[in-house]
C-alpha positions as CSV (number, residue, x, y, z in Angstrom):
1,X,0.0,0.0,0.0
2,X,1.3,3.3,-0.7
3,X,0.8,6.9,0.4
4,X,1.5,10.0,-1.4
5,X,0.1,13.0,0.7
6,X,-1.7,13.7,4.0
7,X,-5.3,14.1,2.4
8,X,-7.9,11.4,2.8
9,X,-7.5,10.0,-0.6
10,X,-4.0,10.2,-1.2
11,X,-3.1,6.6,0.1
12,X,-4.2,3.0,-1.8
13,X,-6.6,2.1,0.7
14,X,-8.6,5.6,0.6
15,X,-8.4,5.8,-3.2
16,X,-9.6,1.9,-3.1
17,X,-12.5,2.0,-0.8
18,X,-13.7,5.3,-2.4
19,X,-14.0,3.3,-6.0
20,X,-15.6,-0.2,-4.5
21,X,-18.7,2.1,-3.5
22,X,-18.6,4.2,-6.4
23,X,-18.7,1.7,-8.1
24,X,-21.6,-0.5,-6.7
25,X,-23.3,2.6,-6.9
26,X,-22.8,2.4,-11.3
27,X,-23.9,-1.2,-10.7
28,X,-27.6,-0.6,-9.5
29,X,-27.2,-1.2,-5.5
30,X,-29.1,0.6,-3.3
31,X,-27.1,2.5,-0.6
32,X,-27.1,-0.2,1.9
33,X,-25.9,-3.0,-0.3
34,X,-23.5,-0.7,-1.7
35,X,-22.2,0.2,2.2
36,X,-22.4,-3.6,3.4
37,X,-20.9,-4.7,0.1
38,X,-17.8,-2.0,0.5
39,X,-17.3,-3.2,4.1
40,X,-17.1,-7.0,3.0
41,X,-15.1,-6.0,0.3
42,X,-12.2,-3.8,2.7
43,X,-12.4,-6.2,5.8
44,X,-8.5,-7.0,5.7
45,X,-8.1,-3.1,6.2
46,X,-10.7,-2.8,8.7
47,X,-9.0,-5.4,10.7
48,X,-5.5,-4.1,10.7
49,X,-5.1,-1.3,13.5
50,X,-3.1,0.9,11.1
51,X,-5.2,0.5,7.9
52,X,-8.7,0.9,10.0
53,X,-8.1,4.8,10.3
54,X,-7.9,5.2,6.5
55,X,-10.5,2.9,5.4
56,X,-13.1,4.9,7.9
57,X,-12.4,8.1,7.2
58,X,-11.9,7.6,3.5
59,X,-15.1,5.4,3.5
60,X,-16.9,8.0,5.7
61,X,-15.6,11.3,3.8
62,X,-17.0,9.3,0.5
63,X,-20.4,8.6,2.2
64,X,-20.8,12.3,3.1
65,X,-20.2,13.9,-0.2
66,X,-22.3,11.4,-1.8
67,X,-25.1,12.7,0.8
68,X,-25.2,8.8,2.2
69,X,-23.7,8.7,5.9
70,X,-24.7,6.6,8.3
71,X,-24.7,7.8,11.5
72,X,-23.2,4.4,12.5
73,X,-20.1,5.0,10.3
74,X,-20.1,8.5,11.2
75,X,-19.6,8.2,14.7
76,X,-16.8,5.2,13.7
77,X,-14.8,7.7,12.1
78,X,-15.3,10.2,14.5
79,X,-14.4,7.6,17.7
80,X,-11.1,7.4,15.6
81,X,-9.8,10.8,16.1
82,X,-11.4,11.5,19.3
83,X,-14.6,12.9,18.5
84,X,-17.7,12.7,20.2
85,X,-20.6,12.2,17.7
């Protein structure tokens, strides 16, 4: 995995959880499939301590400007930096 800035999207797993639910989207599935489905798709990154920080706040960034957040993920990616929801 690589990383070429500081911004959300400027590292592999970002960039690649930002596309899997873009493009379920361009497939037909609803918002929820296309959520659950991203999830399934990025578990190896949700499970690694390190990667888990990119692949939330990538994934939840991507959710918001696609007017789709959860609160469940949102308060995920806030609990990551210390936020309270």
């Amino acid at each position: 995995m690589g990383a070429w800035g500081a911004n959300l999207f400027q590292n592999d797993i970002g960039m690649e959880a930002k596309q899997i639910f873009v493009d379920f989207l361009k497939v037909g599935k609803t918002d929820a499939e296309a959520i659950e489905l991203t999830i399934k798709e990025c578990a190896d990154y949700i499970r690694d301590e390190e990667d888990k920080v990119d692949f939330w706040l990538g994934f939840a960034s991507v959710l918001f400007d696609y007017g789709r957040l959860t609160e469940e993920i949102k308060e995920r990616a806030l609990s990551l930096i210390g936020v309270e929801a």
